[in-house]
N, C-alpha and C positions, 0 to 999 in steps of 0.2 A: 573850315576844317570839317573834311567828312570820313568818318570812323566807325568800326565794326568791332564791337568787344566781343571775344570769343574767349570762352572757360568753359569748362566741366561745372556739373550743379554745386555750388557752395565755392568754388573759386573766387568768389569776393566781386562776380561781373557788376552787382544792382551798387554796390557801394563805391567802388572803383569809377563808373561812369556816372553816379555824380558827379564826385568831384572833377574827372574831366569836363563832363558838362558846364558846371559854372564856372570851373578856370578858364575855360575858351567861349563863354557866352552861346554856348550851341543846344540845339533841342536834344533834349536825353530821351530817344524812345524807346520804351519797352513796351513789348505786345503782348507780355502778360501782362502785367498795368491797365493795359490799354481795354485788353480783352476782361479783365473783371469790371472794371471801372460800366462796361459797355452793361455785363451783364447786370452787377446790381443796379443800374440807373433803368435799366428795364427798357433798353431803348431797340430801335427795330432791329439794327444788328444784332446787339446784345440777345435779342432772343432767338437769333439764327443759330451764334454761338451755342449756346446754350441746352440748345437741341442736340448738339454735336459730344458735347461735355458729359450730359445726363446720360448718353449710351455708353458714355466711354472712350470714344471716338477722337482723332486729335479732329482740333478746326481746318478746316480746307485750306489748304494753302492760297486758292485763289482768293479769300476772304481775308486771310493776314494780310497778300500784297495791295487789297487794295484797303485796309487801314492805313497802311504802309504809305500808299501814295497820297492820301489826305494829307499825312500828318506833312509828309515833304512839302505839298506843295501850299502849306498852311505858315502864315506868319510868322510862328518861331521859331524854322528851319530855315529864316533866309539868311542866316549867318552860317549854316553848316548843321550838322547833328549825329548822334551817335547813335546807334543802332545796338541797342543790348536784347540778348535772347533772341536776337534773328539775323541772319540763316542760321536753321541750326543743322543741315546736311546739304549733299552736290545741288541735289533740286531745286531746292529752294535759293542757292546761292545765285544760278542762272536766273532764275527768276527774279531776281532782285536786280540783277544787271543788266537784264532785261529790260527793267524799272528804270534803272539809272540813266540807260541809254534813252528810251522814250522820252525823258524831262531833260534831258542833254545834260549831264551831270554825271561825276565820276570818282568812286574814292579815294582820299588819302593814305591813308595805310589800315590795316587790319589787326587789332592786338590780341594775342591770344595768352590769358594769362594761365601760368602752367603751374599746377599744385600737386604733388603726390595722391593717389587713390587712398593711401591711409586718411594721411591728414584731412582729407571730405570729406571720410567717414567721421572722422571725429568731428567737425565741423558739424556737419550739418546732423545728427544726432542727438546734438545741443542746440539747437537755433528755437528757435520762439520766436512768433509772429503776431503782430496786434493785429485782432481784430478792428479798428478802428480806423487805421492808417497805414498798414501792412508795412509797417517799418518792422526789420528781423532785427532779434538781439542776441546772445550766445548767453544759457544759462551762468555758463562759467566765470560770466561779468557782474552778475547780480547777485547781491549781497542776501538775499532772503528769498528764494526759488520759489516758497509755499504762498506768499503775498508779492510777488515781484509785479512792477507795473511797466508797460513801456516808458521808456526814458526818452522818447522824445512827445505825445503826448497824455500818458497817463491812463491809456487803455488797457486792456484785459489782453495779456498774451496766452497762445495757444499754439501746441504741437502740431503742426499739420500732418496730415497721414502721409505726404511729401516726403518726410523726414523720420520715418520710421526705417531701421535699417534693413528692414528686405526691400523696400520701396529702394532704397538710397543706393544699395548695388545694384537692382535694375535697372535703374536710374543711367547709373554710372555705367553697366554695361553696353546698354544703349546708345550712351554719348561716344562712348568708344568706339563702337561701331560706326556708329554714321558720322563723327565728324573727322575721322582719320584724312576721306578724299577730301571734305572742306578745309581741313588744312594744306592739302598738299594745294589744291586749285589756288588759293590765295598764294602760296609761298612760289608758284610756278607763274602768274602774274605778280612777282615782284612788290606783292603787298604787303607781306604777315611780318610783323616780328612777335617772339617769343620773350614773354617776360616772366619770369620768377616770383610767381604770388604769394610764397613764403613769408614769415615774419609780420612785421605789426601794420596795420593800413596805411599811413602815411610812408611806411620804404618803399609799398608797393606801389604807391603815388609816384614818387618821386622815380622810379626804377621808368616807368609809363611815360612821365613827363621831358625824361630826357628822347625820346626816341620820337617826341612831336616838334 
């Protein structure tokens, strides 16, 4: 099984492609994951990144695809693997198909999970992020906001400047703009469905799970 989670920011992609990941035994890659994990370990990429980050700058594109290609051609993507937060516009989707074709390899379908611009704002306004283990949680689940710890393990959550709402509609504007052609491109290659990422995690599992 090889898959492309596509959402808008706070569409539920990082929790979403877990669980597909371990209901289909496939690698779940994320390249932002990938790309802090690089920088705090302090390793050579990681301070290429990093360079790029400090001015402000997004990472090269030819530096994601070739995280990109480790991780494929690395041990726990010989079952298949999902692809969350990447492509995230036309460019980089050739690029990535580009990728696929080099290692003679080709996707299964493309999910794009589709959420109202309200509801992300409200989302992602409330999310808190561990330091620790960069697990997100939604203030609105935790019972004491002023002592709250992450619930999965017991770290110190914090606002990222990510989720501040001028950041959040920039965010959003952005995404709008550039992934209109990456949906049209997947849906014109017969890959994309559209799922309704509304209501509570597991419907949106199950909504996902029929369409594999």
């Amino acid at each position: 099984m090889r898959l492309v989670l596509l959402g808008a920011p706070g569409a539920g992609k990082g929790t979403q492609a877990k669980k597909i990941a371990q209901k289909f035994k496939i690698s779940h890659i994320s390249t932002g994951n990938i790309l802090r994990n690089e920088i705090n370990n302090d390793t050579e990429l990681g301070r290429k990144a990093c360079n790029f980050v400090k001015q402000g700058k997004l990472v090269p594109d030819e530096m994601i695809i070739e995280i990109i290609k480790k991780e494929l051609e690395g041990k726990r993507s010989v079952k298949g693997f999902l692809m969350d937060g990447f492509p995230r516009n036309l460019k980089q989707a050739k690029m990535f198909q580009d990728l696929l074709d080099s290692i003679g390899t080709k996707l299964d379908s493309v999910i794009n999970i589709d959420v109202s611009k309200d509801e992300i704002i409200k989302r992602l306004t409330s999310r808190r992020t561990c330091q620790s283990c960069n697990n997100t949680c939604s203030i609105n689940d935790l019972k004491d906001i002023g002592t709250a710890k992450c619930p999965e393990c017991g770290g110190d959550l914090i606002k990222r400047r990510d989720d501040e709402i001028e950041v959040v509609t920039e965010r959003l504007n952005v995404y709008e703009k550039e992934t209109k052609p990456l949906i049209d491109y997947y849906r014109e290659h017969n890959l994309l469905v559209n799922i309704d990422g509304t209501g509570l995690e597991n419907q949106v599992t199950e909504r996902v799970l029929k369409h594999l």
